[in-house]
C-alpha positions as CSV (number, residue, x, y, z in Angstrom):
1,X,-13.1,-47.9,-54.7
2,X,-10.8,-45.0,-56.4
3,X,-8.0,-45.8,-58.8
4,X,-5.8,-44.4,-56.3
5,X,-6.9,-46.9,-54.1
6,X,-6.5,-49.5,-55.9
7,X,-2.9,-48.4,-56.9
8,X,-2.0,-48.4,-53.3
9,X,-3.8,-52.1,-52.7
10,X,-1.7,-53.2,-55.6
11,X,1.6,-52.0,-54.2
12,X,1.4,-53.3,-50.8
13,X,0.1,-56.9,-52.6
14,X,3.8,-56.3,-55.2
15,X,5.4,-55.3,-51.5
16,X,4.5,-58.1,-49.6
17,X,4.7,-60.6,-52.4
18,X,8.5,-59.2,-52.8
19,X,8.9,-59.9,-48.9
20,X,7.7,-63.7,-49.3
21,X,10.6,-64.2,-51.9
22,X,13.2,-63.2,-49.9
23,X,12.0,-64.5,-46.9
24,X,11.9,-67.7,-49.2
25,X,15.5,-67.6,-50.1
26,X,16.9,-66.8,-47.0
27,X,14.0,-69.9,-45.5
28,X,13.2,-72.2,-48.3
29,X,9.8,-74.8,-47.2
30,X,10.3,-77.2,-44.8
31,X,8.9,-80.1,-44.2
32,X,8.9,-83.3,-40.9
33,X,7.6,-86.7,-42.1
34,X,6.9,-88.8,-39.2
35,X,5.9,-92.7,-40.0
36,X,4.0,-94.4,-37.3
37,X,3.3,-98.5,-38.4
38,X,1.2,-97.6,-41.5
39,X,0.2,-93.9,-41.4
40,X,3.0,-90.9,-42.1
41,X,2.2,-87.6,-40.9
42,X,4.2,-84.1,-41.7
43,X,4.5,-80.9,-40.1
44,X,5.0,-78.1,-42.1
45,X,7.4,-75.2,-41.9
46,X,6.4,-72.4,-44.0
47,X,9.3,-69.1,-44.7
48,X,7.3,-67.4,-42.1
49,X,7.5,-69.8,-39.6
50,X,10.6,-70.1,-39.5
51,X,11.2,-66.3,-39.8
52,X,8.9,-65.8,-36.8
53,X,10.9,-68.6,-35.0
54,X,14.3,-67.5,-36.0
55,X,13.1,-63.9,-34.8
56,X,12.1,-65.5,-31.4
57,X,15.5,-67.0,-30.7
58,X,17.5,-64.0,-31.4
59,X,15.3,-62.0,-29.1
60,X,16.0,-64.8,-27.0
61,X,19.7,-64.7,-27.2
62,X,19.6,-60.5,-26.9
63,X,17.3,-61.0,-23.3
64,X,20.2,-63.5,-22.0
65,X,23.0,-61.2,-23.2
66,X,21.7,-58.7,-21.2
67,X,20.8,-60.9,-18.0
68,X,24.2,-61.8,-17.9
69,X,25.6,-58.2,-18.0
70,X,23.6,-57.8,-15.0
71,X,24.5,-60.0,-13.6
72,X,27.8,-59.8,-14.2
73,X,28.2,-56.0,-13.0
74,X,26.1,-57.1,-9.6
75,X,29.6,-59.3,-9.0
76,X,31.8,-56.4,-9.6
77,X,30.4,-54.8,-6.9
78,X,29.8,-57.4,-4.7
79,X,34.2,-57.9,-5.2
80,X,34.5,-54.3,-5.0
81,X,32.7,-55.4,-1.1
82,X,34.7,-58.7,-0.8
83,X,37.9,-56.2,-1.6
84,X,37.3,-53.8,1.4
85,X,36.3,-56.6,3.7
86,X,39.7,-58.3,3.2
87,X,41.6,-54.8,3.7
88,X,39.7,-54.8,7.2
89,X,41.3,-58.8,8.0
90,X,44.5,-57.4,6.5
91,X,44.8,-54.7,9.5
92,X,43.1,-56.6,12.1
93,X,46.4,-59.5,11.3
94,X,48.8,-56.9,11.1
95,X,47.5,-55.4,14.8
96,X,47.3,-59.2,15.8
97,X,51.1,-59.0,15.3
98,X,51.9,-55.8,16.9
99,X,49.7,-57.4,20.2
100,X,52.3,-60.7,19.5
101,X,55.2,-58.5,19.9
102,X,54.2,-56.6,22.7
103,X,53.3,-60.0,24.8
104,X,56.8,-60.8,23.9
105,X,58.5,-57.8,25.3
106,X,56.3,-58.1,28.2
107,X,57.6,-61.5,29.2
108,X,61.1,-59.9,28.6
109,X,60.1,-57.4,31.0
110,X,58.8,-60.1,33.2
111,X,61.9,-62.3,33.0
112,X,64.4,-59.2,33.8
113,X,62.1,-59.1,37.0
114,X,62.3,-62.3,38.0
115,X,66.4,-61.9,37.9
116,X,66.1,-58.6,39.7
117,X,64.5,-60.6,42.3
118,X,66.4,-62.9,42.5
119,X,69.3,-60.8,42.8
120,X,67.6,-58.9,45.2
121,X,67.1,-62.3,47.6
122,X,71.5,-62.7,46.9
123,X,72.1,-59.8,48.7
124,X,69.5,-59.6,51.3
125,X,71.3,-62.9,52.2
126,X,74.8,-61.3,51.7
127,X,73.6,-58.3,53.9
128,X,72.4,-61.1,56.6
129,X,76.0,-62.4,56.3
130,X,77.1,-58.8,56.4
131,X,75.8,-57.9,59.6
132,X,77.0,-60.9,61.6
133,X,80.3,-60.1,60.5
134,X,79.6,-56.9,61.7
135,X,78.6,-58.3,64.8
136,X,81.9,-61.2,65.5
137,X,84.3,-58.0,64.1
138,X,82.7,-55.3,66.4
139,X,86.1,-55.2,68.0
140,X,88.3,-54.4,65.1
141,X,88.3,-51.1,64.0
142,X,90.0,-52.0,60.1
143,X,87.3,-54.8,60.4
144,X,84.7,-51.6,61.2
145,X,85.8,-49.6,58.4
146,X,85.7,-52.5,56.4
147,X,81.9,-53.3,56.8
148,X,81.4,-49.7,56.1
149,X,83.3,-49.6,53.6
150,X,80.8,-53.1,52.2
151,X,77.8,-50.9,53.7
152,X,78.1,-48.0,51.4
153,X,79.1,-50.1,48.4
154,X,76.0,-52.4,49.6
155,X,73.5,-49.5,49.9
156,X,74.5,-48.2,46.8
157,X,73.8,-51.4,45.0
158,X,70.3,-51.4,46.9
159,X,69.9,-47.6,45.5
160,X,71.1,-48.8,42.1
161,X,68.2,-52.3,42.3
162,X,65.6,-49.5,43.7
163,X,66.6,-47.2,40.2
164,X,66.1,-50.3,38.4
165,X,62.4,-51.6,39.6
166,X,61.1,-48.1,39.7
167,X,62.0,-47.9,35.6
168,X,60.7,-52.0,35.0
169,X,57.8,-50.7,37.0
170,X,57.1,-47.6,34.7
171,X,58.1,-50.0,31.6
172,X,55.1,-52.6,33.2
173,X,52.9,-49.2,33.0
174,X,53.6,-48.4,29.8
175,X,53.3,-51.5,28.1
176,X,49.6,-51.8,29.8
177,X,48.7,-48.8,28.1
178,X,49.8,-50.2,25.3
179,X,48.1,-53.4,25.7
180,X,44.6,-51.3,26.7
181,X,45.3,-49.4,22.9
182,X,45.4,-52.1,21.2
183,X,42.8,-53.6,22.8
184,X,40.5,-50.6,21.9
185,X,42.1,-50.9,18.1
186,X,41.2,-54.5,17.7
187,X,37.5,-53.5,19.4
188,X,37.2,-51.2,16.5
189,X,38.3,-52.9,13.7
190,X,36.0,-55.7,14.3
191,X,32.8,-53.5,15.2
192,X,34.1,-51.7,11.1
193,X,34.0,-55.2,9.9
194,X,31.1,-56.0,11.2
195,X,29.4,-53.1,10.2
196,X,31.0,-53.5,7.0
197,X,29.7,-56.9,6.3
198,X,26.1,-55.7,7.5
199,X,25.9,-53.0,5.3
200,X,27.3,-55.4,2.3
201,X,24.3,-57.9,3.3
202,X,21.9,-54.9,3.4
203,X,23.1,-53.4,0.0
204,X,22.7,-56.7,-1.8
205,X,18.9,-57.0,-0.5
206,X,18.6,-53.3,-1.4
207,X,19.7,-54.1,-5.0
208,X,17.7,-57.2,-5.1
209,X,14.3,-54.7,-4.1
210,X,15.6,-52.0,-6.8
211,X,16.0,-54.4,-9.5
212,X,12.6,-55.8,-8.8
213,X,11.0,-53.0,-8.5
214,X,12.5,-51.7,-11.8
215,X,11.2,-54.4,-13.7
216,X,7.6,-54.0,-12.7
217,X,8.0,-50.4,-13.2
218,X,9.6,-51.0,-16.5
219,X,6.5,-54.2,-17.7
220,X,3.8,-51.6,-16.3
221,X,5.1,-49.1,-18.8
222,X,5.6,-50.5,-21.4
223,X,2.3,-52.0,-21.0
224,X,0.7,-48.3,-21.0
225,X,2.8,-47.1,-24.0
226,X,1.5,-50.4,-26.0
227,X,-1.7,-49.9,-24.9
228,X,-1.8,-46.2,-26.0
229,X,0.1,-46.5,-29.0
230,X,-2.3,-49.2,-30.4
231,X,-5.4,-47.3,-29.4
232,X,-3.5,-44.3,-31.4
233,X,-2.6,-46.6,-34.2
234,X,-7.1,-47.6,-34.1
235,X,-7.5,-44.3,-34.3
236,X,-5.6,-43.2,-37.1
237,X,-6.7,-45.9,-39.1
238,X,-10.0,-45.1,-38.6
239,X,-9.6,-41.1,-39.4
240,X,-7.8,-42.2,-43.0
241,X,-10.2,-45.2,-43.8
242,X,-12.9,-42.2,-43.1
243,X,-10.5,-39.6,-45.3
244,X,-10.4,-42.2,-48.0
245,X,-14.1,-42.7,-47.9
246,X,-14.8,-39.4,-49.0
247,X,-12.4,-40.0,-52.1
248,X,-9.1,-38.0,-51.4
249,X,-5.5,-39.4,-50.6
250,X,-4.6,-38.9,-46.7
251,X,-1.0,-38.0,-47.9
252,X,-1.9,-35.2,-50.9
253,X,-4.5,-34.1,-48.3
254,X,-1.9,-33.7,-45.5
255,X,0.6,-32.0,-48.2
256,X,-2.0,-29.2,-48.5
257,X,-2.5,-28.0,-45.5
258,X,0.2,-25.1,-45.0
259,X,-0.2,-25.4,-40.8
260,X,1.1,-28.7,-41.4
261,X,4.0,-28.0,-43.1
262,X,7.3,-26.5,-41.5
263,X,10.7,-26.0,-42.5
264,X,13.5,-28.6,-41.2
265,X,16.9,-29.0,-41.1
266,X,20.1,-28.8,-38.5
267,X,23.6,-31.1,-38.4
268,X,23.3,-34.9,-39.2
269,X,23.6,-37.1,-35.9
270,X,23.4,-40.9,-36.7
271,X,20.8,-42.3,-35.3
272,X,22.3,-45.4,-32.0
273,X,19.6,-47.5,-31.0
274,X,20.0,-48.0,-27.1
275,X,19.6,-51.5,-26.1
276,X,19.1,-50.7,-22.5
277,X,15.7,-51.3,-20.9
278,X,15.0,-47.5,-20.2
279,X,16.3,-46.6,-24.0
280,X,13.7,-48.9,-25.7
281,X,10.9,-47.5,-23.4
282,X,12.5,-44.1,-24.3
283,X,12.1,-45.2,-27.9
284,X,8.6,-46.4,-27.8
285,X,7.8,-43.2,-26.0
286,X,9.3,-41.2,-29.3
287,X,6.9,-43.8,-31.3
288,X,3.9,-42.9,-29.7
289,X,4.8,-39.0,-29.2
290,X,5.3,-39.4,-33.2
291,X,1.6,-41.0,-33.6
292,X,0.2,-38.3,-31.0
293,X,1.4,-35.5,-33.2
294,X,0.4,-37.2,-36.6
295,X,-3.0,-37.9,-35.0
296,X,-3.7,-33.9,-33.7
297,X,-2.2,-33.2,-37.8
298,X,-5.5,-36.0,-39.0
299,X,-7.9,-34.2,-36.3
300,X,-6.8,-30.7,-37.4
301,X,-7.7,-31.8,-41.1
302,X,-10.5,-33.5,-40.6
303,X,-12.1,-30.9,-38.8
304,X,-11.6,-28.7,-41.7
305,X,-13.3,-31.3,-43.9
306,X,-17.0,-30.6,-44.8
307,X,-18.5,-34.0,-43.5
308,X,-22.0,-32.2,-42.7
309,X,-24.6,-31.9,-45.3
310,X,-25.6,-27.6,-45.9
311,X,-29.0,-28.2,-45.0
312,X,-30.6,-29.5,-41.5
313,X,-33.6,-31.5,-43.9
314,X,-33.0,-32.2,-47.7
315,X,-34.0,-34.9,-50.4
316,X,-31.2,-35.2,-53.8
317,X,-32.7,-33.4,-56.8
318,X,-29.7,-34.5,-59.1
319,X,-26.6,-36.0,-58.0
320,X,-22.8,-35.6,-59.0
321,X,-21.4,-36.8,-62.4
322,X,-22.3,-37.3,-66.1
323,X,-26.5,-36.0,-66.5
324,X,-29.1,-34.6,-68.5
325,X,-29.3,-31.3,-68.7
326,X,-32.3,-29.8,-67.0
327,X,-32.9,-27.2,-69.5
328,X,-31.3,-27.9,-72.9
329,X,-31.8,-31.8,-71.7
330,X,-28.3,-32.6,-73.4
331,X,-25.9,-35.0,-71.7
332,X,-23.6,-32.6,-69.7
333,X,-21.1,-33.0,-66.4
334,X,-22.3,-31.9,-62.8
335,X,-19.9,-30.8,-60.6
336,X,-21.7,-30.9,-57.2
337,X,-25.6,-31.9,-55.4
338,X,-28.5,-30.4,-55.9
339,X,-30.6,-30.3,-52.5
340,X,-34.0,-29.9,-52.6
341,X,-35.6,-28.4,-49.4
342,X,-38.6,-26.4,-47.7
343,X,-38.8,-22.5,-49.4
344,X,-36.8,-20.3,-47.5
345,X,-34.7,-23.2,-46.0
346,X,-31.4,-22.0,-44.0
347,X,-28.0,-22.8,-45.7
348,X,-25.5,-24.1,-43.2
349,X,-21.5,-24.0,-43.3
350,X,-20.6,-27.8,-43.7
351,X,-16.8,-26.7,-41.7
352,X,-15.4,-23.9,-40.5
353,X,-13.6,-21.6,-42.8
354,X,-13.3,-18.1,-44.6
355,X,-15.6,-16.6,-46.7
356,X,-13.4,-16.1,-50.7
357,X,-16.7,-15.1,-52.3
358,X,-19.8,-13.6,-52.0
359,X,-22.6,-12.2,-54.5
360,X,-23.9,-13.2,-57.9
361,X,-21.9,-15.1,-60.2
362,X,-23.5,-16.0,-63.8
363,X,-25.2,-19.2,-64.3
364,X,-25.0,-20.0,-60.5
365,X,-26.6,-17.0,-59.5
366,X,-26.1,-15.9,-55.9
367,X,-22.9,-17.7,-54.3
368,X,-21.2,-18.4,-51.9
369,X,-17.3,-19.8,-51.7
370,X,-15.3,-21.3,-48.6
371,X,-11.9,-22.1,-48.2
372,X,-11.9,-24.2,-45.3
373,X,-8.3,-25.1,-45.9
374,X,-5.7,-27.8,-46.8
375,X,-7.1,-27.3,-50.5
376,X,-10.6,-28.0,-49.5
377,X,-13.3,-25.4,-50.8
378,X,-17.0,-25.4,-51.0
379,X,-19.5,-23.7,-52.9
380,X,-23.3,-23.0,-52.4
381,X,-25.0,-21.8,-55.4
382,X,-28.8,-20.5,-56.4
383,X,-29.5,-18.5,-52.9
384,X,-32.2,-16.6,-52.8
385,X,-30.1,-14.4,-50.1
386,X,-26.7,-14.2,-48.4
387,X,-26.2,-13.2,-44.7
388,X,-22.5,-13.2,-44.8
389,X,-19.4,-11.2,-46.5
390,X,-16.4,-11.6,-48.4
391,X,-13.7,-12.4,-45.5
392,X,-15.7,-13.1,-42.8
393,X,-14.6,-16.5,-40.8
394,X,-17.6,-18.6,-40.3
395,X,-17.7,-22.0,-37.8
396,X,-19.2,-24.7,-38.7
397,X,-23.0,-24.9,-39.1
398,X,-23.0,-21.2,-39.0
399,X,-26.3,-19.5,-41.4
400,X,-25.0,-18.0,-44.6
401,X,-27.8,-17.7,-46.9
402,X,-31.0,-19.2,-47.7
403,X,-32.4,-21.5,-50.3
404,X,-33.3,-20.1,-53.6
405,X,-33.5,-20.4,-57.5
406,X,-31.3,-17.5,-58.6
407,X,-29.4,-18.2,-61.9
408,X,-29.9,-20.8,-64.7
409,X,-32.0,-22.5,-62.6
410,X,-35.8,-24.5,-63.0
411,X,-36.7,-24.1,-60.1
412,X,-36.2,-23.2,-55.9
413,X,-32.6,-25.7,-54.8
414,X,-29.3,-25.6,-53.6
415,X,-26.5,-26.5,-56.1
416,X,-23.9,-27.7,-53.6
417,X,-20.3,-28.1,-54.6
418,X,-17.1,-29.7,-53.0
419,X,-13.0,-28.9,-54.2
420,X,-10.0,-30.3,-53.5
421,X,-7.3,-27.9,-54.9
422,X,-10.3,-27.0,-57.7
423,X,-11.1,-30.6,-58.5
424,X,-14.9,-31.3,-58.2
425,X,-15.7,-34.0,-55.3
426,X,-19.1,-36.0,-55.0
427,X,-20.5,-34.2,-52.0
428,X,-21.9,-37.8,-51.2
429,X,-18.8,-39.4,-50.4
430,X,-18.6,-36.4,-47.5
431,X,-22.0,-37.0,-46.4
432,X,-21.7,-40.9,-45.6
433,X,-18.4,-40.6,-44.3
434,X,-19.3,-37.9,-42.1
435,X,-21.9,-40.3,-40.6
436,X,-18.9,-42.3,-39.5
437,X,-17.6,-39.0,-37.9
438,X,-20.3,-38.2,-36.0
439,X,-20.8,-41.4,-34.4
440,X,-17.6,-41.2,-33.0
């Protein structure tokens, strides 16, 4: 395990130990004693415990809070309902009472033809009387001018009685229009009530669906983003716990890479937390759109990482750190593998990169540099020939050379070298993590 490693152990340990004090102060021990005849038992409440607990029953309190806004809006509009309902009884009454006062000038109308009738029955009789006056005064001529005189007066009453039923008898008309309107009014205000009440009955079994259905939508969503954001969260582990196994940091490795960094700025916004159901999924969705993006930035490194070994069969000759010289045989540091392989063996690129050198340089005789990038390099030394230029952007596993013993060398080998921002690696570490890398 690195020293790096074991800084960042120790700092979660200080972290978490720092976390258990003031979740002891703010939840000191606890502790239940129960007696029972002779025997005493205890439960035990630990800080955490009763954080966890505590935790529960405000997440508790926050789900009720919010039922009951719910709940509480549904009621609005259910009054908002109740409201236009009791506008409909309002005008039904008040047409109730129009229809009251129309009955009432009916029977008005009905009582001034009763007395018309009656009065008509007065003077058919006084027109009976009339005419047998007329008959016992046929002799007397003032008598005959008299009855004349009572006729015209007579038929002009009888004109005046048929003026007056012809306008009660247009009046009786009128009113049964009226009485036929009002009729059709109060036919239509109930079938709007009705209709009205239907429709409330209707919506509230509508909302009842919607609400329903939004809930499953909203459980089978967040049960999606959970599930993908934990199989991110697996994934990412896995990527940095392979990283770290080939001895470099995931955060100075991610630091190196200039694709992965990008200028930022813009206004500062506060950042509101939106309780509602959709604005936590909304936030989760950020969460795992944040993982997504920081997992394409791992696979984008890692596949510029030289996991592979440089040669498709090879045994260790000398491996990485303090040796013997093989020449002068004095204690001296090596900075990378040496492979030994068939004669003639092809060298393969261990990642994809571009070719930063490519000839014969001193000790190390013919080599071969790669900057794969985020830092990274590697170096293949002691060729016996190179099939590839300065510049040229090899893939991985591509042929660039073959085995050789060119240089300060005792005989045919590959001297194998690994850099992160020109600090030797142990190729090693590469090679057993990439076997993690290529399982998956």
């Amino acid at each position: 395990m690195t020293d790096k490693r074991r800084q960042a152990m120790s700092f979660i340990e200080r972290v978490t130990i720092w976390g258990d004090e003031r979740l002891g102060l703010m939840f000191p021990f606890r502790q239940i004693v129960f007696r029972s005849e002779d025997q005493a038992r205890c439960i035990n409440f630990s800080s955490r415990i009763q954080g966890g607990l505590t935790a529960v029953f405000f997440g508790f309190v926050g789900w009720v809070a919010f039922s009951t806004s719910s709940v509480f809006l549904h009621e609005i509009q259910l009054a908002q309902k109740d409201a236009e309902i009791a506008d409909v009884r309002v005008a039904y009454r008040s047409l109730m009472g129009e229809v009251a006062d129309y009955q009432k000038r009916f029977s008005n109308v009905v009582r001034d033809l009763e007395s018309n009738q009656t009065m008509m029955m007065s003077l058919a009789g006084r027109n009976n009387k009339i005419h047998s006056d007329l008959t016992s005064l046929k002799s007397s001529r003032q008598a005959r001018a008299k009855i004349d005189a009572a006729r015209t007066a007579m038929t002009k009453q009888l004109d005046d009685v048929e003026v007056q039923m012809q306008s009660l008898a247009q009046r009786n008309f009128s009113l049964k229009d009226d009485m036929a309107s009002i009729d059709t009014d109060l036919q239509d205000a109930l079938r709007e009530r009705n209709t009205a009440l239907l429709e409330s009955t209707k919506m509230r079994h509508d909302i009842k669906i919607l609400e329903n259905l939004l809930v499953s939508l909203e459980d089978k969503e967040n049960s999606t983003v959970e599930r993908l954001t934990e199989q991110s969260d697996n994934f990412i582990t896995s990527m940095e716990s392979i990283i770290e196994m080939a001895g470099l940091d995931v955060e100075d490795l991610m630091a190196g890479d200039e694709e992965l960094v990008a200028g930022q700025g813009g206004p500062f916004i506060a950042f509101k937390v939106d309780e509602r159901p959709g604005g936590r999924l909304k936030s989760k969705l950020q969460n795992l759109e944040n993982r997504l993006a920081y997992t394409e930035s791992l696979q984008t490194v890692i596949k510029k990482m030289p996991f592979a070994p440089p040669l498709a069969g090879f045994y260790v000759t000398s491996k990485f750190g303090k040796r013997r010289d093989p020449v002068n045989r004095r204690w001296s540091m090596h900075y990378g593998l040496d492979f030994g392989s068939s004669p003639r063996a092809s060298i393969l690129a261990t990642a994809a990169g571009k070719i930063t050198y490519a000839g014969w340089k001193g000790n190390f005789g013919k080599l071969i540099e790669i900057d794969h990038g985020a830092g990274i390099k590697t170096r293949y030394a002691h060729l016996s020939k190179i099939t590839v230029k300065k510049g040229q952007i090899v893939k991985f596993s591509d042929k660039i050379g073959r085995i050789g013993s060119t240089g300060r060398s005792t005989g045919n080998h590959l001297h194998y070298e690994i850099m992160f921002r020109d600090k030797g690696l142990d190729p090693m570490q590469f090679i057993k993590a990439g076997r993690n890398v290529f399982q998956e």
